[in-house]
PDB file of N, H, CA, C and O in Angstrom:
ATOM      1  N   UNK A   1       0.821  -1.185   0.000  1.00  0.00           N
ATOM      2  CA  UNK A   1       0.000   0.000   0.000  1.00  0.00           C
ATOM      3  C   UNK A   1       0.867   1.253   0.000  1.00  0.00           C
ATOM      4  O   UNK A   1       0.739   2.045  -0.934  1.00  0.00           O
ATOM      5  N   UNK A   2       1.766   1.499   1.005  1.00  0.00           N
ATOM      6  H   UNK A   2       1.870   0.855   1.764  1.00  0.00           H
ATOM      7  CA  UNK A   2       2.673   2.710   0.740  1.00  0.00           C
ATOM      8  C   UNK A   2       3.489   2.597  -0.182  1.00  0.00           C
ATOM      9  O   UNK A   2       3.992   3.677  -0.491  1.00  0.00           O
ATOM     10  N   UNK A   3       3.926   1.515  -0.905  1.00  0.00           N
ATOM     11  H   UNK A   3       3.517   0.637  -0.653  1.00  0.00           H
ATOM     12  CA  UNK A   3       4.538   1.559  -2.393  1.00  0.00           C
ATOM     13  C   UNK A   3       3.641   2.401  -3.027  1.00  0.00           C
ATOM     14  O   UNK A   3       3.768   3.592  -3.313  1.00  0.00           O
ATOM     15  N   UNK A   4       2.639   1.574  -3.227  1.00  0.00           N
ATOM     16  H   UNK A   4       2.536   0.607  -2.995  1.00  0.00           H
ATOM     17  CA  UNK A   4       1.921   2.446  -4.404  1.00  0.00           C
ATOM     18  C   UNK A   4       1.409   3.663  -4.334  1.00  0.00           C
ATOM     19  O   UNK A   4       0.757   4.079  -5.292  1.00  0.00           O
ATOM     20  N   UNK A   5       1.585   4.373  -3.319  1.00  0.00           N
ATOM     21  H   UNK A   5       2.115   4.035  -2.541  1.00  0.00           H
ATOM     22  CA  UNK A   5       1.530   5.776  -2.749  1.00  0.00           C
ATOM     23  C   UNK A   5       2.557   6.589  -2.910  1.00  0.00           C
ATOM     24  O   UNK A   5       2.427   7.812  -2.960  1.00  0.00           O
ATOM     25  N   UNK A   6       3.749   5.935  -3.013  1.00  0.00           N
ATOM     26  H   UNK A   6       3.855   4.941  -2.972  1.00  0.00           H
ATOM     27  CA  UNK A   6       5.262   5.859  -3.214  1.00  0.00           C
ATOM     28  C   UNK A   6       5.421   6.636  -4.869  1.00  0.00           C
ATOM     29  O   UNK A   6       5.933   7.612  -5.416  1.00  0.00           O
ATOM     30  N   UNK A   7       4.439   5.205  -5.215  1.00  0.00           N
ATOM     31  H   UNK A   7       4.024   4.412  -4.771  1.00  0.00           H
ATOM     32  CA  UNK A   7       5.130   5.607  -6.878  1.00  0.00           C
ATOM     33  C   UNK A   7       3.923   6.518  -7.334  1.00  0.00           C
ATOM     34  O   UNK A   7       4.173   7.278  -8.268  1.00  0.00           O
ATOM     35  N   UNK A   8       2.475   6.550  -6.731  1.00  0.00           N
ATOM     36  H   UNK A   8       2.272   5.932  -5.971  1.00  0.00           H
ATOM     37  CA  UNK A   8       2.095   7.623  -7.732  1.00  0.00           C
ATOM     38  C   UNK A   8       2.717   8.748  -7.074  1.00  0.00           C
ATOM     39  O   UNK A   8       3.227   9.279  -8.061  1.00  0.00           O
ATOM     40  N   UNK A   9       2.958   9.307  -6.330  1.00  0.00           N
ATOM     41  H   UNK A   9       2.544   8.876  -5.528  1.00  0.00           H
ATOM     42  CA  UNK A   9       3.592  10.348  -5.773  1.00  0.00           C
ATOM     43  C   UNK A   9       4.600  10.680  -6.669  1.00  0.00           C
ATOM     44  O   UNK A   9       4.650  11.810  -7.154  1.00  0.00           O
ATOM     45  N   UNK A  10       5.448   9.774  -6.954  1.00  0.00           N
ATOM     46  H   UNK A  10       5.407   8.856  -6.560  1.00  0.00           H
ATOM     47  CA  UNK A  10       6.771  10.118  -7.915  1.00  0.00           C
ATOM     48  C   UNK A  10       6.213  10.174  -9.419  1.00  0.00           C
ATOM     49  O   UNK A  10       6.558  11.243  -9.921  1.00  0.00           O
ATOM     50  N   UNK A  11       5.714   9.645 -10.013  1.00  0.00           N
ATOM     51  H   UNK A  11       5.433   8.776  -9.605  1.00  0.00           H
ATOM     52  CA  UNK A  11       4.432   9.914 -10.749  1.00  0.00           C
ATOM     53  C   UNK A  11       4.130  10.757 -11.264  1.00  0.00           C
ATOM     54  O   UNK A  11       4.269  11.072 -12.446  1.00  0.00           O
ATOM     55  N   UNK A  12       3.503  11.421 -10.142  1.00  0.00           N
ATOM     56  H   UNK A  12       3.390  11.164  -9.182  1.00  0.00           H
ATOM     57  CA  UNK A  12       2.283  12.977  -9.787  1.00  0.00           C
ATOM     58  C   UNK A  12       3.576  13.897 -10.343  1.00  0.00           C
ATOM     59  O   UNK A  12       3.764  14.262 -11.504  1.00  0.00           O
ATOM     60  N   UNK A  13       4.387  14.153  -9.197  1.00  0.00           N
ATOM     61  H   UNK A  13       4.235  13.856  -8.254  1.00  0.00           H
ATOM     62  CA  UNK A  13       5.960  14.961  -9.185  1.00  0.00           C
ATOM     63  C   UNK A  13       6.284  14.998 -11.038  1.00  0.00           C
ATOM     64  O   UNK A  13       6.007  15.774 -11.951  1.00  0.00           O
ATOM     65  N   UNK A  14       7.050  13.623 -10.902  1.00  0.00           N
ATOM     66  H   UNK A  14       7.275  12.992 -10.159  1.00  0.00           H
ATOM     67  CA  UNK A  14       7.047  13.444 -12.593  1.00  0.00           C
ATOM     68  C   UNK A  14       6.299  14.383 -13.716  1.00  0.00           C
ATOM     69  O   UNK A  14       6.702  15.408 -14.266  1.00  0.00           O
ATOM     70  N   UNK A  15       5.551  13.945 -13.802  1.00  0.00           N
ATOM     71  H   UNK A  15       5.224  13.112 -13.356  1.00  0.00           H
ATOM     72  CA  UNK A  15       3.847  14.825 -14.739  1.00  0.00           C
ATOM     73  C   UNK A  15       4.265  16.361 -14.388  1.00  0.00           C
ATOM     74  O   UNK A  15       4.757  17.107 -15.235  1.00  0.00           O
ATOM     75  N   UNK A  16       4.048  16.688 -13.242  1.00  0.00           N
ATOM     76  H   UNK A  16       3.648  16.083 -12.554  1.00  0.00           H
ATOM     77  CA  UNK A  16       3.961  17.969 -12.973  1.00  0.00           C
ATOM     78  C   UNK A  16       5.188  18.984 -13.820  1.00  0.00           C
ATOM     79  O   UNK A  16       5.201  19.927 -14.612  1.00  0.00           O
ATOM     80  N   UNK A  17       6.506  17.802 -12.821  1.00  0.00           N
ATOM     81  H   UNK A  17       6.496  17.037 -12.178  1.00  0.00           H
ATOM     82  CA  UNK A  17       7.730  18.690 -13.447  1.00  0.00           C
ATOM     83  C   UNK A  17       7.800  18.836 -15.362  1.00  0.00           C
ATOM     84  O   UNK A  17       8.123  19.772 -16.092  1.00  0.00           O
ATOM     85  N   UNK A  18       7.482  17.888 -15.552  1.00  0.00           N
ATOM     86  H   UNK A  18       7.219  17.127 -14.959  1.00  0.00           H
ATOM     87  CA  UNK A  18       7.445  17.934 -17.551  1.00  0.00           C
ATOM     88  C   UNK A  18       6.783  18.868 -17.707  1.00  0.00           C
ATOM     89  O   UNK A  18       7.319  19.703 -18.435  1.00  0.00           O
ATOM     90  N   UNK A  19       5.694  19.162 -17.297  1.00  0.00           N
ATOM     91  H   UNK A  19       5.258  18.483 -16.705  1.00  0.00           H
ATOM     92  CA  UNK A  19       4.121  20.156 -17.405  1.00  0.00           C
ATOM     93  C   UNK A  19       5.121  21.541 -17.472  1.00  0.00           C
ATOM     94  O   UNK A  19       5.456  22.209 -18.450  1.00  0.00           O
ATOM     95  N   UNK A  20       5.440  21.686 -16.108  1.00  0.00           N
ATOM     96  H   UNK A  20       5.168  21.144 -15.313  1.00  0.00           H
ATOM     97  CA  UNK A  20       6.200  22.799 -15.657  1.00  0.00           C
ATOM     98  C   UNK A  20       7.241  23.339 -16.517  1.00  0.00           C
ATOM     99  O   UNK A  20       7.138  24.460 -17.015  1.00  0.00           O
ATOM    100  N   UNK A  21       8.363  22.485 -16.731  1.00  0.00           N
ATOM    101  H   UNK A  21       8.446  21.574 -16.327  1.00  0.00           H
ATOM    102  CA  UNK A  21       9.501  22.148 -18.058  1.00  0.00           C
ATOM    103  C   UNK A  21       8.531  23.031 -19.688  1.00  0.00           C
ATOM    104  O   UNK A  21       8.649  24.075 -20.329  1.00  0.00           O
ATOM    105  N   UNK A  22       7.750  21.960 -19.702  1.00  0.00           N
ATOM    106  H   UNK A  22       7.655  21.112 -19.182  1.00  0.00           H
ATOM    107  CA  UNK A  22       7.239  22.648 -21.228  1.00  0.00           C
ATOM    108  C   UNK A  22       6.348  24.273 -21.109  1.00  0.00           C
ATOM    109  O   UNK A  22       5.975  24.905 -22.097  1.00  0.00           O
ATOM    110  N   UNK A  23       6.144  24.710 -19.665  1.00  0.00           N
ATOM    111  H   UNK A  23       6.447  24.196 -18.862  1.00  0.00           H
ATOM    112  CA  UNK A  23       5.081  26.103 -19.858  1.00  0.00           C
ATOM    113  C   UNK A  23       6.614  27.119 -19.982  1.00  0.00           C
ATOM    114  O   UNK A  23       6.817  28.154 -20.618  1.00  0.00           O
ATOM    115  N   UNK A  24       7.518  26.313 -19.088  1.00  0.00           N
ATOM    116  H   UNK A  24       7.353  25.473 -18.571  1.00  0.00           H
ATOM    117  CA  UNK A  24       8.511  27.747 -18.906  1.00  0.00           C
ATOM    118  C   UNK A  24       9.656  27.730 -20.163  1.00  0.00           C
ATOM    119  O   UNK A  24      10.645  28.460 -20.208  1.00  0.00           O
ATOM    120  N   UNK A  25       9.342  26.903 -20.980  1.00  0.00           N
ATOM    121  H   UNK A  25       8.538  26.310 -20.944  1.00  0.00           H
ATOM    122  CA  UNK A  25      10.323  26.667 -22.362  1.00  0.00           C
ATOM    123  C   UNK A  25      10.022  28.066 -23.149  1.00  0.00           C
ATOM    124  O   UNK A  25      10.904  28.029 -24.007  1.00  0.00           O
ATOM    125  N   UNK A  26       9.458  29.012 -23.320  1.00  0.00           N
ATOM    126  H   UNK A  26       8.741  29.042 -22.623  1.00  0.00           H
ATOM    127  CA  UNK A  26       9.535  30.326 -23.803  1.00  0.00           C
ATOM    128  C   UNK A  26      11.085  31.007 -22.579  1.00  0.00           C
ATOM    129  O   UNK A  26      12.222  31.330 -22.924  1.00  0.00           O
ATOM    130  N   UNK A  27      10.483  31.004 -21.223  1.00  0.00           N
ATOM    131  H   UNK A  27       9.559  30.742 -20.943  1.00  0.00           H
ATOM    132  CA  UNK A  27      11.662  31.832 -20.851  1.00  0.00           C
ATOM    133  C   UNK A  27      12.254  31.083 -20.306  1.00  0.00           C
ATOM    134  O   UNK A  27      12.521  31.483 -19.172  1.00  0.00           O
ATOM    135  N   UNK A  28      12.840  29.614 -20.642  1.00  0.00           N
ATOM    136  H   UNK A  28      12.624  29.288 -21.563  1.00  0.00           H
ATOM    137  CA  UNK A  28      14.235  28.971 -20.751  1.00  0.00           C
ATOM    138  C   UNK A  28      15.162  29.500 -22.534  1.00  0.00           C
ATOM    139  O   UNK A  28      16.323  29.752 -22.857  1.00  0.00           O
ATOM    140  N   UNK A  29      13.785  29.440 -23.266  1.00  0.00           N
ATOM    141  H   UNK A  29      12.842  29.235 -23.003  1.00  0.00           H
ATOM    142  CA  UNK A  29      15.219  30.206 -24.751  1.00  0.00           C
ATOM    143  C   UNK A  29      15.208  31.615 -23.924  1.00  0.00           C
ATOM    144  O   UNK A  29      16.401  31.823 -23.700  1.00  0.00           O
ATOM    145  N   UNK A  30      14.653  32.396 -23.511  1.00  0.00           N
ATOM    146  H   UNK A  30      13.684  32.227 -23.693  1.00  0.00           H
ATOM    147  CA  UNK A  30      14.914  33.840 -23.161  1.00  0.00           C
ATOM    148  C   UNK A  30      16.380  33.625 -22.474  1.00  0.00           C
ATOM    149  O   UNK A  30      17.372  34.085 -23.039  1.00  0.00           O
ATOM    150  N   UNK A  31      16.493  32.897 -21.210  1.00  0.00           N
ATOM    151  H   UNK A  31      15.687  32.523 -20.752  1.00  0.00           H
ATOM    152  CA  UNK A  31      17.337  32.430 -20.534  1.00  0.00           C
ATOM    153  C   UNK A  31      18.248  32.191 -20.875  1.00  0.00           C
ATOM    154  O   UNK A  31      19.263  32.683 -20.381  1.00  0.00           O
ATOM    155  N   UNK A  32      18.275  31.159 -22.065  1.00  0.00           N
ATOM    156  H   UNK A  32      17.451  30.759 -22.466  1.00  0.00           H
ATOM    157  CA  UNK A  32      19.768  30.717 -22.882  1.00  0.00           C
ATOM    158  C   UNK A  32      20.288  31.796 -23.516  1.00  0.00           C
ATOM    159  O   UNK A  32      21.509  31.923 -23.604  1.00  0.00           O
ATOM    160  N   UNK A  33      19.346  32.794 -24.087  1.00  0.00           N
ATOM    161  H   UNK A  33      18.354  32.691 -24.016  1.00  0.00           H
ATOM    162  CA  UNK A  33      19.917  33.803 -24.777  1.00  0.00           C
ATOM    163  C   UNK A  33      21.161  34.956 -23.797  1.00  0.00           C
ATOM    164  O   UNK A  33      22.210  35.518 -24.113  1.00  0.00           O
ATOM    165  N   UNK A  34      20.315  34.880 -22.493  1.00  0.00           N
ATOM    166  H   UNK A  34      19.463  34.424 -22.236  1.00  0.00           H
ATOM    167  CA  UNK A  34      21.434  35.238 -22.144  1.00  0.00           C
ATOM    168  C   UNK A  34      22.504  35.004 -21.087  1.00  0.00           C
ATOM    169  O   UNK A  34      22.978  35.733 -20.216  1.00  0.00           O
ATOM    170  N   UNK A  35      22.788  33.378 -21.561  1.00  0.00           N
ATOM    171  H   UNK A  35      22.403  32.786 -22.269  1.00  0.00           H
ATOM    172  CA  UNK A  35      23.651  32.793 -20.726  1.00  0.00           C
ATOM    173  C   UNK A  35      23.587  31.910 -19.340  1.00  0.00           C
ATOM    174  O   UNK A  35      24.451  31.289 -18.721  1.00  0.00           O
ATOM    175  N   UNK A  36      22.207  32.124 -19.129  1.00  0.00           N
ATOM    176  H   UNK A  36      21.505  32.629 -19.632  1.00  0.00           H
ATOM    177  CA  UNK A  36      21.530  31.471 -18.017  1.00  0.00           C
ATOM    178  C   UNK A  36      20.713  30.045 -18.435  1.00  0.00           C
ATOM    179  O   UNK A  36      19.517  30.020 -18.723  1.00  0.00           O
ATOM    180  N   UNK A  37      21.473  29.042 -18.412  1.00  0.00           N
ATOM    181  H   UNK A  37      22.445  29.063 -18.177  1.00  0.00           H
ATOM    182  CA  UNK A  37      20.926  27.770 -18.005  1.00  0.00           C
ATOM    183  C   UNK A  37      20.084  27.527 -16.996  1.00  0.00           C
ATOM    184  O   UNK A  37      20.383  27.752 -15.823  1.00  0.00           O
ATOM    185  N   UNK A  38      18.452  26.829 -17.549  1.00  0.00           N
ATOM    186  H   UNK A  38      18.209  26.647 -18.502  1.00  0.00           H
ATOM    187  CA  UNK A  38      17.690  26.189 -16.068  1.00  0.00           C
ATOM    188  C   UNK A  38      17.910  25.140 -16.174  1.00  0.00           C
ATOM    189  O   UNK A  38      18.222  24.627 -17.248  1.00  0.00           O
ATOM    190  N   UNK A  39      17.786  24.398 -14.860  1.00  0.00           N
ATOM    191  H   UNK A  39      17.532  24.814 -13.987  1.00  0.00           H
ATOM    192  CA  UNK A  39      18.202  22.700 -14.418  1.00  0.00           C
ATOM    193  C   UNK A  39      16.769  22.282 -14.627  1.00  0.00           C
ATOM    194  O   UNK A  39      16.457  21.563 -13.678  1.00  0.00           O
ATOM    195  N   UNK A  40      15.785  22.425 -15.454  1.00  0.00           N
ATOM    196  H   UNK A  40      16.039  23.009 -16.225  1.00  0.00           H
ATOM    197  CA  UNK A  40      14.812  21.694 -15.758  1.00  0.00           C
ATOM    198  C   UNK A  40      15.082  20.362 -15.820  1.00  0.00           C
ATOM    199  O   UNK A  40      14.786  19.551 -14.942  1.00  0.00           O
ATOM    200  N   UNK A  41      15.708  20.095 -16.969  1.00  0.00           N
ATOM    201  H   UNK A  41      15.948  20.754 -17.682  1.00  0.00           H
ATOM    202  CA  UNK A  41      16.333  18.811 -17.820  1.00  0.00           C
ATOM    203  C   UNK A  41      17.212  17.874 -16.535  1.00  0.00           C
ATOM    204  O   UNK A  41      17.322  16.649 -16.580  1.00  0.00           O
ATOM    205  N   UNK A  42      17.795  18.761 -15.403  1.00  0.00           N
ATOM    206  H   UNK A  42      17.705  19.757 -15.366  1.00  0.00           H
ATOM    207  CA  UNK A  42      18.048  17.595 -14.463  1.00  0.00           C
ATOM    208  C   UNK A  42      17.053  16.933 -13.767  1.00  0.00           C
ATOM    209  O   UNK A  42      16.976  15.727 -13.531  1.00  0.00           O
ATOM    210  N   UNK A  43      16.029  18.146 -13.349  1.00  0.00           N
ATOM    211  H   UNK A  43      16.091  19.125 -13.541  1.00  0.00           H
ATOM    212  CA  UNK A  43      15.333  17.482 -12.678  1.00  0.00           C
ATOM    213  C   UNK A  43      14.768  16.615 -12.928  1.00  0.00           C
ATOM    214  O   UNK A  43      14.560  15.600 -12.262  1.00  0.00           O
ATOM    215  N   UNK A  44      14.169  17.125 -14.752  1.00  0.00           N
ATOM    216  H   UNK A  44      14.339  17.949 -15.293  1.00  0.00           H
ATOM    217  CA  UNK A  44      13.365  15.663 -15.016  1.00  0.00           C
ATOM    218  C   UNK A  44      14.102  14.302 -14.504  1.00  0.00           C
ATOM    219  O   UNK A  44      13.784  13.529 -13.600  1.00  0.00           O
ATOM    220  N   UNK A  45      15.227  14.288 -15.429  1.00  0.00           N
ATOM    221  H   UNK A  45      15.485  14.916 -16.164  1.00  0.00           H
ATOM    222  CA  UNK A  45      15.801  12.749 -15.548  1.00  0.00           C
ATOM    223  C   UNK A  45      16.458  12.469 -13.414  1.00  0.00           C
ATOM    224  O   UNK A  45      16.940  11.411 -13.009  1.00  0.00           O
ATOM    225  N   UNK A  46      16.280  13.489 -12.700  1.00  0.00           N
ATOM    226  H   UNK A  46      15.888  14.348 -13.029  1.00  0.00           H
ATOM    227  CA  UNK A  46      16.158  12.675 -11.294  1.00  0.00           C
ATOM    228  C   UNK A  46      15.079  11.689 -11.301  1.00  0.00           C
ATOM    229  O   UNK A  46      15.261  10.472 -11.305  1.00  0.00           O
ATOM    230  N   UNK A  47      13.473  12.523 -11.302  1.00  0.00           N
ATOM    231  H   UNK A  47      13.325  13.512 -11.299  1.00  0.00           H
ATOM    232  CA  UNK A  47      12.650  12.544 -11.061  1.00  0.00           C
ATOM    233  C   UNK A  47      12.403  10.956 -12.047  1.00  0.00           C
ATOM    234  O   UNK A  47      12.034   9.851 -11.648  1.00  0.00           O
ATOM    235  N   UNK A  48      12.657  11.270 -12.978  1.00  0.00           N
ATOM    236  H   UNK A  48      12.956  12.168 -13.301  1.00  0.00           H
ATOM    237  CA  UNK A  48      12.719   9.421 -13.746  1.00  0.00           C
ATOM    238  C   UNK A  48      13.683   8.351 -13.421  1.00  0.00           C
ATOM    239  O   UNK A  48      13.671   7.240 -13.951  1.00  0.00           O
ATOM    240  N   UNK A  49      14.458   8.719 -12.585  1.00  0.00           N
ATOM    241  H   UNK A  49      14.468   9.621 -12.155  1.00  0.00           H
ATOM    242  CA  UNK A  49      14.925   7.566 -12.028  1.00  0.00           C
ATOM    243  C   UNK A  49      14.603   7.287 -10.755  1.00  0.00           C
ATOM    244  O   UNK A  49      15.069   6.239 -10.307  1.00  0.00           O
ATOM    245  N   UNK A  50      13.833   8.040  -9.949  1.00  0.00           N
ATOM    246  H   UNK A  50      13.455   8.891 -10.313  1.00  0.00           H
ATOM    247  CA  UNK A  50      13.262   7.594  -8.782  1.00  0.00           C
ATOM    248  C   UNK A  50      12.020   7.280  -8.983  1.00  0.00           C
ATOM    249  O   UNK A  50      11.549   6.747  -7.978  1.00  0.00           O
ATOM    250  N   UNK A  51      11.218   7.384  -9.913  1.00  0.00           N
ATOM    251  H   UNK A  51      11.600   7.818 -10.729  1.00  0.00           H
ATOM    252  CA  UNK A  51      10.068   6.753 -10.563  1.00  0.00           C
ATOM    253  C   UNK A  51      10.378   5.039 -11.218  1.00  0.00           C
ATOM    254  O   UNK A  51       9.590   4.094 -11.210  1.00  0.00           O
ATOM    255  N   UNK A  52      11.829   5.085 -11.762  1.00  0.00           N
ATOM    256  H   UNK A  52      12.470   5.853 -11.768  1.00  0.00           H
ATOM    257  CA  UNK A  52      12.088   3.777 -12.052  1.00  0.00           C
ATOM    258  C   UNK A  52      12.027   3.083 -10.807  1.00  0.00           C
ATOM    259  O   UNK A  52      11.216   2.188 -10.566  1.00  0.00           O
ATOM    260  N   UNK A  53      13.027   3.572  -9.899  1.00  0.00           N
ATOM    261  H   UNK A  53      13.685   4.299 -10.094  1.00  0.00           H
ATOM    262  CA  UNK A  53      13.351   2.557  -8.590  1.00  0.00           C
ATOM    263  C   UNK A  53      11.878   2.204  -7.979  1.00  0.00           C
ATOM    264  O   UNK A  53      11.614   1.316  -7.168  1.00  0.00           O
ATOM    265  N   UNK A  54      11.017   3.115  -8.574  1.00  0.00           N
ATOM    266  H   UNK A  54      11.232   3.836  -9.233  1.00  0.00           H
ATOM    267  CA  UNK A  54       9.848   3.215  -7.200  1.00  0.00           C
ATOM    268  C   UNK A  54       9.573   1.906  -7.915  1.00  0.00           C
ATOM    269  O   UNK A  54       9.454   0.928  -7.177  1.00  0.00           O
ATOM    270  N   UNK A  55       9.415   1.657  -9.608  1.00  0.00           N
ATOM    271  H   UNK A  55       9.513   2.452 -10.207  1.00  0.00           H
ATOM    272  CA  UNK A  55       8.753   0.915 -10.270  1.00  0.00           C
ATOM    273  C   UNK A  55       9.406  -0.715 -10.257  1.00  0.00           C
ATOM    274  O   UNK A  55       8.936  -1.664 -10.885  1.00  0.00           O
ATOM    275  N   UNK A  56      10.306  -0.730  -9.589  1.00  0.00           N
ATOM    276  H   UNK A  56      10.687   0.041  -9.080  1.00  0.00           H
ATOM    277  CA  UNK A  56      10.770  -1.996  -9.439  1.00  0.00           C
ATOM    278  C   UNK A  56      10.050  -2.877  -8.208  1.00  0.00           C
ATOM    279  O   UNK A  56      10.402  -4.037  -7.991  1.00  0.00           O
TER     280      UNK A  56
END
């Protein structure tokens, strides 16, 4: 039971952060333009590997 509370949670997180990732992709190019990298792209691929582990 708390597994599976576990993984939709990581899940939920998951979904959200992509969601989040694709609204702020206008001012991530603003961003790149001037030299400022966001850690979107890390977070995702955390967030998918603790969704894997959950999924084992």
């Amino acid at each position: 039971m708390i597994e599976s509370v576990t993984r939709f949670t990581v899940f939920a997180l998951y979904q959200l952060t992509v969601m989040f990732g694709i609204l702020l992709l206008p001012v991530a190019f603003a961003a790149r333009r001037l030299g400022i990298q966001l850690p979107i792209g890390d977070l995702i691929e955390r967030l998918d590997s603790a969704y894997a582990q959950t999924a084992n």
